[in-house]
C-alpha positions as CSV (number, residue, x, y, z in Angstrom):
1,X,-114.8,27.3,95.7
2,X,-112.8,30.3,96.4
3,X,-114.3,32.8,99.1
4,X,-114.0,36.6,99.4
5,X,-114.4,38.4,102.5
6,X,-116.7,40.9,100.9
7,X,-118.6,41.4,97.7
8,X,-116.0,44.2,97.2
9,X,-113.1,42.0,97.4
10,X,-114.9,39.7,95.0
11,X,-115.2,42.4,92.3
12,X,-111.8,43.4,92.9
13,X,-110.2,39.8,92.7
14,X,-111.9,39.4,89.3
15,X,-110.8,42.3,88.3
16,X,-107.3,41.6,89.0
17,X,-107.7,38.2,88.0
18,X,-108.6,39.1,84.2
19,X,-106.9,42.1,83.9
20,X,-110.1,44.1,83.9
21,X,-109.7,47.8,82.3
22,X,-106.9,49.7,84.5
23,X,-108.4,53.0,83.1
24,X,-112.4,52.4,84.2
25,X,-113.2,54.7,87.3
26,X,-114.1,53.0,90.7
27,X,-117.7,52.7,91.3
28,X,-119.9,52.4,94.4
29,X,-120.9,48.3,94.4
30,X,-124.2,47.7,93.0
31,X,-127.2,47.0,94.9
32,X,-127.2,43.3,96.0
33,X,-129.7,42.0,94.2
34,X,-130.2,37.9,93.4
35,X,-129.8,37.1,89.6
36,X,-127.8,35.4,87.0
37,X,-124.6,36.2,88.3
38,X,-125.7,36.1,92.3
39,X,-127.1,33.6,93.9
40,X,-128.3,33.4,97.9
41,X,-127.4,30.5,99.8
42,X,-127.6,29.2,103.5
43,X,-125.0,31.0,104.7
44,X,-123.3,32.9,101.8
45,X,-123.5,34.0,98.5
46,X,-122.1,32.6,95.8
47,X,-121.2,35.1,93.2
48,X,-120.1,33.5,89.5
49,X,-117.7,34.5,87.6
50,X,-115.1,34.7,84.7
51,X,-112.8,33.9,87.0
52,X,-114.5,31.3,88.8
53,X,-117.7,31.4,91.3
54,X,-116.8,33.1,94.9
55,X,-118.2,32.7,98.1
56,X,-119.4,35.3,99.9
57,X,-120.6,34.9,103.3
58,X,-123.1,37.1,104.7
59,X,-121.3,37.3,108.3
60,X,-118.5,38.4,106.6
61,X,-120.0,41.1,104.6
62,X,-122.2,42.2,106.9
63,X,-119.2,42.4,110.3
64,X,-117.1,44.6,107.4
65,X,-120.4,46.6,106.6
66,X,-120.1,47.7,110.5
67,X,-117.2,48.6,111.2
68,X,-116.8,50.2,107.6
69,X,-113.6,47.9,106.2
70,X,-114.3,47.7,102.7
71,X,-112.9,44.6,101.8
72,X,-113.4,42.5,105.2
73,X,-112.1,41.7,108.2
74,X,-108.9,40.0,108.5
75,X,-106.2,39.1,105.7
76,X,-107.6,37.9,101.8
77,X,-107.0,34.5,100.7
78,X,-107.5,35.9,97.2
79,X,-105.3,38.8,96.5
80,X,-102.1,38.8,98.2
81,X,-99.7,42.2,99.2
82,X,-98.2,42.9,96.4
83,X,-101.3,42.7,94.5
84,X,-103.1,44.9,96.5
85,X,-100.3,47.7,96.2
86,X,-100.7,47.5,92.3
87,X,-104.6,47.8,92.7
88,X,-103.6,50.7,95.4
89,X,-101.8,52.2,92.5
90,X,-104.0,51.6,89.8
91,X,-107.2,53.3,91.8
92,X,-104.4,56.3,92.9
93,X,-103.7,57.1,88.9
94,X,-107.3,57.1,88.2
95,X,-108.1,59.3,91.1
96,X,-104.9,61.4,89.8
97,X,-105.9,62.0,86.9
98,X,-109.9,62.6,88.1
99,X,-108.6,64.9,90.6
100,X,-106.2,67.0,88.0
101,X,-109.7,67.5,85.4
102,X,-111.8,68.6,88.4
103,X,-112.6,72.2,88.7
104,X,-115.7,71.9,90.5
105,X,-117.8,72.0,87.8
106,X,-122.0,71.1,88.4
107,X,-121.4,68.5,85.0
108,X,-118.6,67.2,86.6
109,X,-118.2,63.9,89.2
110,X,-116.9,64.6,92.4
111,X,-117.5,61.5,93.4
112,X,-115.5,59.7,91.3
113,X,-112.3,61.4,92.5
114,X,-113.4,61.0,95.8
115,X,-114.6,57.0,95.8
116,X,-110.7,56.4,93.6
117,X,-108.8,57.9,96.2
118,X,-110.8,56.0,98.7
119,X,-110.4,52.3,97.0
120,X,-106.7,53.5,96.4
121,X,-106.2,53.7,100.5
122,X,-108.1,50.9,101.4
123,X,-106.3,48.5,99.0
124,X,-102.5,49.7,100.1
125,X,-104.4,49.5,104.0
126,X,-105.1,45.9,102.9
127,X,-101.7,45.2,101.8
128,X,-100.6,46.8,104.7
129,X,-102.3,43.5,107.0
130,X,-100.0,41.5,105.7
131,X,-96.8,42.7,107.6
132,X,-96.3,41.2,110.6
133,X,-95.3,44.1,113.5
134,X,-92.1,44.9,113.4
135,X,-91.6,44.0,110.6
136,X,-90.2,46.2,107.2
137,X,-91.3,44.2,104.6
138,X,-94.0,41.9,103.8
139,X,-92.7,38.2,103.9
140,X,-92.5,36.0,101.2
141,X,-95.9,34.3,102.1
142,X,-98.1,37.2,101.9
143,X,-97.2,37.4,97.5
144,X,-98.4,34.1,96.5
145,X,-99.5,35.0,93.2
146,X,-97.4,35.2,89.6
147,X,-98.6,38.4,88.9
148,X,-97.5,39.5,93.4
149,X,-94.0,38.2,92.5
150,X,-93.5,40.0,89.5
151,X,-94.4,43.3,90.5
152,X,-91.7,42.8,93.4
153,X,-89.0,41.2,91.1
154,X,-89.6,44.3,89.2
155,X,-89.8,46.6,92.4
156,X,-88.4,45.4,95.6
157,X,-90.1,48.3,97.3
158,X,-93.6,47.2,96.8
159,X,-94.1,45.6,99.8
160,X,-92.2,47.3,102.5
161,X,-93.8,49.4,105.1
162,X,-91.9,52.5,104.1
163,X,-93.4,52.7,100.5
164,X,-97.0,51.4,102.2
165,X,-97.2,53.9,104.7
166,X,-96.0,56.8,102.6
167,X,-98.4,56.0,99.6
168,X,-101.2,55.3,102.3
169,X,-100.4,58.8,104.0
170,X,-100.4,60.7,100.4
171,X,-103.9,58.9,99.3
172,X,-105.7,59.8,102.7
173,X,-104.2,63.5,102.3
174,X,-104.8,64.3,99.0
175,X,-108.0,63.4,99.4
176,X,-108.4,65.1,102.6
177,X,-106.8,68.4,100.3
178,X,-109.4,67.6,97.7
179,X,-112.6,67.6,100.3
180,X,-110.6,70.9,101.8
181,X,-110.2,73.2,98.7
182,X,-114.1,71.6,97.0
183,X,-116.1,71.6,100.6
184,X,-117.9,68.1,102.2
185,X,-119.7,65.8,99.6
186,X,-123.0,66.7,99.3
């Protein structure tokens, strides 16, 4: 059975894994909540699938939950670097594109544009883990996947810290412009 770090990761893995809709906003996680899809084990849950059921332990969850990492502690065993760049990128065009709409307007969601540029800095921050220090690209063992080593076949850059760092800088300040020019979240 495969495991994810977080119930985040989880949905994100699936996503990835069936090429869920690239133009569907991010949304806050849903409440976790046992059901047909969830089920609550001895020490994890177990979260099923179209691509397969998932492990979820609660120590895992709950030590990301504290110290606020999104989608765990540690390096995934799901989605590997390059992966996590296109899902960076993906979230960054939605949040775009959000952003670019947003005028402030009581009808509109400000919290869309907000959560997308959020995901879209966490994922590049998780592709980011797999570089070891010093080093100025992610090595060959950190894109496992098909779909990792055709996005850098395609685009050498992907993975090298010069391209992570630059698009993790402009996603944590455009949305640090965006919560300048609209005020704090309510």
């Amino acid at each position: 059975m495969l495991t994810a770090r977080t119930l985040a990761e989880a949905q994100v893995y699936v996503s990835v894994m069936t090429a869920a809709d690239e133009t569907a906003p991010a949304t806050a996680p849903a409440p976790i909540e046992p059901g047909p899809n969830l089920a609550e084990g001895e020490d994890a849950w177990t979260v099923t699938t179209t691509a397969g059921e998932i492990a979820v332990p609660y120590a895992s969850e709950d030590a990301a939950r504290t110290i606020g990492s999104r989608f765990g502690l540690g390096l995934s065993q799901l989605i590997d670097a390059a992966q996590w760049a296109l899902v960076a990128a993906t979230y960054a065009r939605r949040a775009l594109e959000a952003d670019m709409a947003y005028t402030g307007g009581p009808d509109q969601d400000r919290g869309s544009v907000e959560l997308n540029w959020e995901f879209a800095a966490d994922a590049v921050g998780e592709a980011l883990k797999f570089l070891p220090e010093g080093a100025e690209q992610v090595p060959a063992e950190g894109v496992w996947s098909e779909l990792g080593r055709q996005a850098v076949a395609r685009s050498p850059e992907l993975v090298t810290r010069s391209k992570l760092v630059d698009d993790l800088e402009y996603y944590r300040g455009t949305l640090d412009d965006f919560r300048a020019l609209y005020g704090p979240s309510a």
